[in-house]
PLY file of the C-alpha trace (Angstrom):
ply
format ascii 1.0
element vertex 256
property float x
property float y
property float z
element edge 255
property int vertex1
property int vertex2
end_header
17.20 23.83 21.30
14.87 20.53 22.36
15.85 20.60 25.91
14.99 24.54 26.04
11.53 23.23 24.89
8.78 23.21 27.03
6.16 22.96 24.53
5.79 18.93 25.01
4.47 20.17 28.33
1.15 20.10 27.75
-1.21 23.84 28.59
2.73 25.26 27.99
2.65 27.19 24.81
5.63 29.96 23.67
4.02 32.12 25.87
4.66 30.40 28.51
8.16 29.35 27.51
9.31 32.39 27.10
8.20 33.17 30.53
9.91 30.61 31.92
12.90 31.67 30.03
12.65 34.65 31.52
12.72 33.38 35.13
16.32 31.65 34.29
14.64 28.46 33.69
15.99 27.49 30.75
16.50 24.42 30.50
14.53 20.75 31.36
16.91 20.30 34.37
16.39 24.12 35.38
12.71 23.04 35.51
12.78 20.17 37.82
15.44 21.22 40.22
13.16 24.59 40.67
11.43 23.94 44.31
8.38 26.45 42.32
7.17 28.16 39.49
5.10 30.71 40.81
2.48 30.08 37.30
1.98 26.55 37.95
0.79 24.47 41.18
2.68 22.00 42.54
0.57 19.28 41.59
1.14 20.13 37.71
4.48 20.73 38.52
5.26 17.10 39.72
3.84 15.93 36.79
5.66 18.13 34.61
9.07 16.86 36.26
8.08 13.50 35.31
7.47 13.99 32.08
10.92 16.29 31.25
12.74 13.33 33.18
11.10 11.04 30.86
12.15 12.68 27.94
15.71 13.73 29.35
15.91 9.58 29.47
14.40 9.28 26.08
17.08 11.96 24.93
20.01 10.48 26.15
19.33 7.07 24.33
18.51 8.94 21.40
15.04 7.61 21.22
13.44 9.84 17.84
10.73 8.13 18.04
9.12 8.92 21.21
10.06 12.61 20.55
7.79 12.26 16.87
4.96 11.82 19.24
5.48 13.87 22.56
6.73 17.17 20.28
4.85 18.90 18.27
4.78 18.72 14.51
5.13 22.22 13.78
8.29 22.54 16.20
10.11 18.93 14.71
12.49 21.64 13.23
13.70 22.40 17.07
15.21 18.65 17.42
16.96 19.25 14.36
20.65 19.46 16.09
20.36 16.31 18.25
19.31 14.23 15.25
21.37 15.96 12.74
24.28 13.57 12.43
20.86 10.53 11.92
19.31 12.68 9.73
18.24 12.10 5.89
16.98 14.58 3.53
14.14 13.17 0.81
12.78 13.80 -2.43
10.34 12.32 -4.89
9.96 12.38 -8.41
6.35 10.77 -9.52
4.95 10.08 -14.01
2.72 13.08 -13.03
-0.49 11.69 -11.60
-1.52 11.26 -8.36
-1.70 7.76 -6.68
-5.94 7.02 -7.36
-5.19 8.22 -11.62
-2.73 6.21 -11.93
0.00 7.92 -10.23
3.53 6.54 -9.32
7.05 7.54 -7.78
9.66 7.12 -10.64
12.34 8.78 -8.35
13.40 8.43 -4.41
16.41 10.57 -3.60
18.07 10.38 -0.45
21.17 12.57 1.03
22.65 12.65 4.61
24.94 14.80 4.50
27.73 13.08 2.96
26.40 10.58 0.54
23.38 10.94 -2.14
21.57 7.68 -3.11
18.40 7.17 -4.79
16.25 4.39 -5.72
14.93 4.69 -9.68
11.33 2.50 -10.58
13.17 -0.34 -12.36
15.59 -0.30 -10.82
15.92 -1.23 -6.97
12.90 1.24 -6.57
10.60 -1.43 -4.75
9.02 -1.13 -0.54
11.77 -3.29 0.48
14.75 -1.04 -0.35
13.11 1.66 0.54
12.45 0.44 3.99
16.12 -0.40 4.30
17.49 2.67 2.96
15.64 4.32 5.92
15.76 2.07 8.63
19.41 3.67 9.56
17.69 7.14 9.79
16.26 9.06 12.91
14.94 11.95 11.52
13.71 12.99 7.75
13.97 16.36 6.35
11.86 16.98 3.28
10.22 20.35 1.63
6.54 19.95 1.16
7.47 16.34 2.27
4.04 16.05 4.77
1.68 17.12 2.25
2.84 15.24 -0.87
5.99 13.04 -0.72
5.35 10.92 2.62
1.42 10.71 1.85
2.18 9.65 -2.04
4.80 7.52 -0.85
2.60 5.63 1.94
-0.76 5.62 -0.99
1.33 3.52 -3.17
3.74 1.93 -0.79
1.48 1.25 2.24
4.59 -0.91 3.85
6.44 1.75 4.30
6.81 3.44 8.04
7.66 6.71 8.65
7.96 6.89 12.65
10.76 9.91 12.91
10.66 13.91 13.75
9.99 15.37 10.31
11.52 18.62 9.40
9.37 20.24 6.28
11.32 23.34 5.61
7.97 24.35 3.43
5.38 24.75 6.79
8.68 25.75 9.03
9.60 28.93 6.32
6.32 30.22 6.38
6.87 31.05 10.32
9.73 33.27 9.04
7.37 35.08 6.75
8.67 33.36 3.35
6.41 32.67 0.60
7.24 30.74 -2.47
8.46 27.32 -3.40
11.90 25.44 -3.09
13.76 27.20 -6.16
12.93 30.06 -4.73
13.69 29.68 -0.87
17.49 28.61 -2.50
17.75 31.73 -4.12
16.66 33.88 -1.10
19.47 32.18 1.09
21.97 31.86 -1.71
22.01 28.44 -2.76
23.10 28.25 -6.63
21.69 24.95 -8.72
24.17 23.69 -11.45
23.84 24.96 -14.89
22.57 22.10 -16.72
19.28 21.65 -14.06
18.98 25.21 -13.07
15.30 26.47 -13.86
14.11 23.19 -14.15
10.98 22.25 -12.50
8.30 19.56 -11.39
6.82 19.24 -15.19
10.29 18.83 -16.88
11.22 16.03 -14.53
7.96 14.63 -15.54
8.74 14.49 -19.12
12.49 13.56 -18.32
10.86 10.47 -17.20
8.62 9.66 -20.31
12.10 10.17 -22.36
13.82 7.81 -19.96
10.78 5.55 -20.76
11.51 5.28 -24.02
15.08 4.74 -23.85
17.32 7.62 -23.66
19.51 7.47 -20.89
20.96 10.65 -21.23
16.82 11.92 -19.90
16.91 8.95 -16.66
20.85 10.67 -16.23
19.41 14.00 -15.68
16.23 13.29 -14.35
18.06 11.89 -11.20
20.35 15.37 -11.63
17.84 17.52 -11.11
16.61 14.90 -8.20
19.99 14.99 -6.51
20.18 18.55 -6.49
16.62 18.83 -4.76
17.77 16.29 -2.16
21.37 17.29 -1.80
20.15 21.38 -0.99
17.97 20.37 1.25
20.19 19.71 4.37
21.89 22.99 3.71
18.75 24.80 3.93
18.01 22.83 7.16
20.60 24.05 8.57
20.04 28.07 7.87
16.75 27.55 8.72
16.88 25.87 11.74
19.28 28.84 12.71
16.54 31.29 11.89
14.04 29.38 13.38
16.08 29.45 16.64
16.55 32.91 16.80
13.26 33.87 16.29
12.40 32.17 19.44
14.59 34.73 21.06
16.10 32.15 23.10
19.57 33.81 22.90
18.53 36.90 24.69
18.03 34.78 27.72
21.07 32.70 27.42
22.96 35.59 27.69
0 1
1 2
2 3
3 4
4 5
5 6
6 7
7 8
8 9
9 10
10 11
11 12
12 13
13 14
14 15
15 16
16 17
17 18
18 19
19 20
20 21
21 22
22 23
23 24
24 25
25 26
26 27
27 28
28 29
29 30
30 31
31 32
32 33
33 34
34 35
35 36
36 37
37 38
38 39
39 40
40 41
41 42
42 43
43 44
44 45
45 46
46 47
47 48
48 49
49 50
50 51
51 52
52 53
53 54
54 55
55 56
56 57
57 58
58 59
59 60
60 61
61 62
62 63
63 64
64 65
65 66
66 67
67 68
68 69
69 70
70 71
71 72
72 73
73 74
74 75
75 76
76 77
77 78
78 79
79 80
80 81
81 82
82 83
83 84
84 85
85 86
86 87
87 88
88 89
89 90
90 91
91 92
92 93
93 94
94 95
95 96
96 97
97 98
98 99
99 100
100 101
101 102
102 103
103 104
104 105
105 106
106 107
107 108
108 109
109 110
110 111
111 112
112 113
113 114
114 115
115 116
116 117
117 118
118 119
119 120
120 121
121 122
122 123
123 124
124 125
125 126
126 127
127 128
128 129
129 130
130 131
131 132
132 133
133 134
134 135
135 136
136 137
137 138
138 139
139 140
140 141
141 142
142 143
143 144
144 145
145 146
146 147
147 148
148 149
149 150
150 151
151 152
152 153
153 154
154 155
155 156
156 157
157 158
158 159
159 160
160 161
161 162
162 163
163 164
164 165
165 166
166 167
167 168
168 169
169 170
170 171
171 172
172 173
173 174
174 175
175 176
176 177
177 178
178 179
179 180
180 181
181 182
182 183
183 184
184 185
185 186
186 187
187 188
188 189
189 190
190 191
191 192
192 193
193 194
194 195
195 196
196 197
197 198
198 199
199 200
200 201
201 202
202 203
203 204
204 205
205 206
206 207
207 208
208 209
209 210
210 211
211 212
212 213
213 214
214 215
215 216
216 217
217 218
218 219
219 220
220 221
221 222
222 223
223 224
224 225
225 226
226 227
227 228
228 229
229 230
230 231
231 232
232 233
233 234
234 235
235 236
236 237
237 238
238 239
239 240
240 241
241 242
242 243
243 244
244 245
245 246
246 247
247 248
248 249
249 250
250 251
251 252
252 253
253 254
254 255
């Protein structure tokens, strides 16, 4: 889908794209091997062609990076199958306050689509592991991630960098009409939780925590449960609704 993107043109909005969709150019190589485009002047267009070879360069050394800055936020979701196999889904767990009342992250989870790992305060839960843990990662895929987890993880661990294409499934839904939070996005697309964290929520992980504060093991145990199954869903549901996402585009008609 990113090199059917025109978008990081800049003055090229879906409008546009579609438009040049519909002229058969569909494709970043389409565009600069065209002698014209009828809608722009040649000037623009010569700078356009150095800017798609750019990124066609950037793109084949899998650069995520410069794409986090040259594509748009709201369309990180379109680079999610070039950066899928780099990709790592994340999920906090905080005591319940926010960073300035004395606010802290008691749970990182982290899944890539094979292997679920999280980091627990107290244990290996520190700016250094974290760091690490991501370092190996291209792009992050989080629900409700850029308004609370990445800003409450960068207010009380300023160290940490987070320089990749960010798919938030929340902001990305809301294009498809959706409205509601995470438990409920699963159920509309037919993901199940297990039994022994289903209907849990933000406030019981909360006071899973103060339980694992005071000792019982059997609270931290399902406190990073009900963490794993947030994380662990979340590439799933990247994956329907990057689908979704792509259709609506209507690209398909054209590639017909």
């Amino acid at each position: 889908m990113i090199k059917n993107t025109f978008s990081i043109l800049n003055g090229i909005g879906e409008k546009l794209e579609r438009r040049l969709w519909g002229d058969g150019i569909l494709k970043w190589e389409d565009f600069i091997y065209a002698h014209d485009i009828n809608f722009i002047s040649p000037n623009k267009k010569l700078f356009f062609d150095e800017t798609l070879s750019s990124a066609l360069s950037e793109l084949e050394n899998s650069n995520a990076s410069y794409f986090a800055e040259t594509v748009k936020r709201r369309e990180h979701w379109r680079l999610f199958e070039v950066f899928k196999r780099d990709a790592v889904c994340l999920d906090i767990e905080t005591n319940g306050f926010m960073p300035d009342k004395g606010g802290y992250v008691t749970v990182v989870g982290l899944y890539d689509g094979f292997d679920y790992r999280c980091l627990v305060k107290g244990n290996g839960l520190n700016p250094e592991n974290l760091k690490k843990e991501i370092s190996g990662y291209k792009y992050l895929i989080t629900f409700y991630g850029a308004a609370f987890d990445i800003p409450f993880l960068l207010r009380t661990m300023p160290e940490i960098k987070f320089d990749m294409p960010h798919f938030d499934i929340c902001f990305s839904v809301k294009r498809l009409g959706f409205k509601g939070g995470l438990k409920a996005l699963e159920s509309e697309i037919g993901i199940e939780r297990a039994e022994a964290v289903r209907g849990m929520n933000g406030y019981d992980a909360v006071k899973l925590w103060e339980h694992a504060k005071g000792g019982s093991t059997e609270a931290r145990d399902l406190l990073i449960f009900y963490n794993r199954e947030d994380t662990v869903n979340l590439f799933h549901m990247a994956e329907i609704i990057y689908q979704r996402l792509r259709a609506q585009t209507g690209i398909e008609k054209y590639l017909k």
